[in-house]
Short mmCIF file of the C-alpha atoms (twelve columns), coordinates in Angstrom:
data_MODEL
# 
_entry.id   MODEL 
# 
loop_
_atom_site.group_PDB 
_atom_site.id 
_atom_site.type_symbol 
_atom_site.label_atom_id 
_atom_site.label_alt_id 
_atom_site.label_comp_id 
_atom_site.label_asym_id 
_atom_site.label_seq_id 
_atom_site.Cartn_x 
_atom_site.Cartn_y 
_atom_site.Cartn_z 
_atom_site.pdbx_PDB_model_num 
ATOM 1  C CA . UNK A 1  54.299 127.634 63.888 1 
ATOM 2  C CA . UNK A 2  56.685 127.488 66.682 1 
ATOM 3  C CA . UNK A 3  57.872 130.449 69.091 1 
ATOM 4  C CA . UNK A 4  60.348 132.558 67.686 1 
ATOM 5  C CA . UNK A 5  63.712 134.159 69.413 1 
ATOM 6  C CA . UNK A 6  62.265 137.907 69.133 1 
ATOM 7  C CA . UNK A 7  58.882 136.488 71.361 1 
ATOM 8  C CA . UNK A 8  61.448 134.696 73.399 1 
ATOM 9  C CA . UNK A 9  63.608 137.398 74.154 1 
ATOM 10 C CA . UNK A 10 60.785 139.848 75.046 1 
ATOM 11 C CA . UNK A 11 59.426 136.888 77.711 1 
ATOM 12 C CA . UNK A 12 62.960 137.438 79.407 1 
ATOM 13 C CA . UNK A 13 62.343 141.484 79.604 1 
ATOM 14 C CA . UNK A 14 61.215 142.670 82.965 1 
ATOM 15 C CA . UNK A 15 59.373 146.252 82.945 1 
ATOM 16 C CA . UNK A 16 59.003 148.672 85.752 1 
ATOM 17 C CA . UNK A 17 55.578 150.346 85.979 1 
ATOM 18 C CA . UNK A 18 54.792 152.985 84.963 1 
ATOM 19 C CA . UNK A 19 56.404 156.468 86.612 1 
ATOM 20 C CA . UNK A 20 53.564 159.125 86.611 1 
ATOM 21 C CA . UNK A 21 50.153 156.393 86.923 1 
ATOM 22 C CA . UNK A 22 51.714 152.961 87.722 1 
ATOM 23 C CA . UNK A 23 50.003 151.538 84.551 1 
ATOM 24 C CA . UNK A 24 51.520 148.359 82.999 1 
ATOM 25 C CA . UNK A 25 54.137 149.006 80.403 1 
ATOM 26 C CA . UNK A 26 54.869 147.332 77.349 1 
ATOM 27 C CA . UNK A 27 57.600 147.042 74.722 1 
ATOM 28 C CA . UNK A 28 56.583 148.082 71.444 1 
ATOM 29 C CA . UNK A 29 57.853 147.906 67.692 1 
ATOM 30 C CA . UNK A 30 57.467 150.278 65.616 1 
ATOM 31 C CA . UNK A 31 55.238 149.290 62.966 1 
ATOM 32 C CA . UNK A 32 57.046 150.942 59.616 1 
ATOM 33 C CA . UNK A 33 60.363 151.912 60.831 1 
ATOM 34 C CA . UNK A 34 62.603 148.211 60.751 1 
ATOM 35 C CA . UNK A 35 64.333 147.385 64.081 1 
ATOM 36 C CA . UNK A 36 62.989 150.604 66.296 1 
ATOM 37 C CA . UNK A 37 61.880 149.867 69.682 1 
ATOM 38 C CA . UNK A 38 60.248 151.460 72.027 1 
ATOM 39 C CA . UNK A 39 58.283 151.295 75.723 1 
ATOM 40 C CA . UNK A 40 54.580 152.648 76.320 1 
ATOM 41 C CA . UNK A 41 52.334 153.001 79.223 1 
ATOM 42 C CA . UNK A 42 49.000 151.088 78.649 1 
ATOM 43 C CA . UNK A 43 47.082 153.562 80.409 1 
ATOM 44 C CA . UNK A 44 48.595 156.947 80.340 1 
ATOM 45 C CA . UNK A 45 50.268 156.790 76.737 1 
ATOM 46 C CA . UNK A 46 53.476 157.759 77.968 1 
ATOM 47 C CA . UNK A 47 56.626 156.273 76.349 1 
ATOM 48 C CA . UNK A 48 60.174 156.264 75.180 1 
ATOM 49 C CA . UNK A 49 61.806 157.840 72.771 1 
ATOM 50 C CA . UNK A 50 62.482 155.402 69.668 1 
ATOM 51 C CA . UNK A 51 65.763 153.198 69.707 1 
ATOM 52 C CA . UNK A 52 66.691 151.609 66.683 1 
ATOM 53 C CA . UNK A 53 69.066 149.285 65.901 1 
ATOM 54 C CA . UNK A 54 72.376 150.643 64.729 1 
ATOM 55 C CA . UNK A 55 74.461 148.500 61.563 1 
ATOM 56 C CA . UNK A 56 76.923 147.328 63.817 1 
ATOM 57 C CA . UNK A 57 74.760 145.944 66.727 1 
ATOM 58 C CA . UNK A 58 71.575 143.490 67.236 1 
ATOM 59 C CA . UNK A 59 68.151 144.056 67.365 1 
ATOM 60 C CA . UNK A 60 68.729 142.884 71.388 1 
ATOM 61 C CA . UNK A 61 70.700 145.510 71.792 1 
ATOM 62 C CA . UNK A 62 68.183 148.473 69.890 1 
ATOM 63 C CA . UNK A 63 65.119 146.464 71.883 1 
ATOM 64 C CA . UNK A 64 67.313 146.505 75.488 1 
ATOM 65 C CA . UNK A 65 68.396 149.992 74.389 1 
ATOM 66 C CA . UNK A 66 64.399 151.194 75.040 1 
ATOM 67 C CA . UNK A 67 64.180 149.111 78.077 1 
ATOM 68 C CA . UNK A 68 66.919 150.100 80.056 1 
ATOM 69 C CA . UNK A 69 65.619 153.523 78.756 1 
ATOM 70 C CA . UNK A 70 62.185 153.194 80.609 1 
ATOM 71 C CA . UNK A 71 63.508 151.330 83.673 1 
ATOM 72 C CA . UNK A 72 65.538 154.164 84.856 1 
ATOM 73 C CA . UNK A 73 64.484 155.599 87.856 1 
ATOM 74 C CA . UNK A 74 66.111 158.981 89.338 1 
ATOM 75 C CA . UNK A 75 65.993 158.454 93.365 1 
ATOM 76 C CA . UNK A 76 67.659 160.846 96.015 1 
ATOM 77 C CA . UNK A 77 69.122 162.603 92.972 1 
ATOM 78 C CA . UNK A 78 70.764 159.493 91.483 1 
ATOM 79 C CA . UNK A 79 70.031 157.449 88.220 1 
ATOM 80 C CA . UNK A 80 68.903 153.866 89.759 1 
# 
């Protein structure tokens, strides 16, 4: 069984650490709701709220959706 574009595409996502304990984070799917993403903290729990994947876009976008979600760091008062 070869790799398939959804493993592909989450090689190509790069995650920011954790904000409150610096743990590694990872993307998730949700396991009963079709096409919902979301990003958790290994150690802390912490996570994202769930994006899912809307009828007119791609699962990219739902699965970028929760990563641009947990990458977004508020420095000096600005989003970064």
């Amino acid at each position: 069984m070869g790799i398939t574009e959804y493993q592909i595409e989450r090689q190509k996502i790069s995650l920011k650490p954790c904000p409150f304990c610096g743990g590694e984070a990872r993307l998730k799917k949700h396991q009963r709701l079709e096409q919902t993403w979301y990003v958790q903290c290994s150690k802390c729990g912490i996570r994202t709220i769930y994006s899912t994947q809307a009828p007119y876009e791609s699962w990219k976008d739902a699965m970028k959706c929760a990563v641009n979600q947990w990458n977004a760091r508020v420095e000096n008062g600005k989003i970064d």
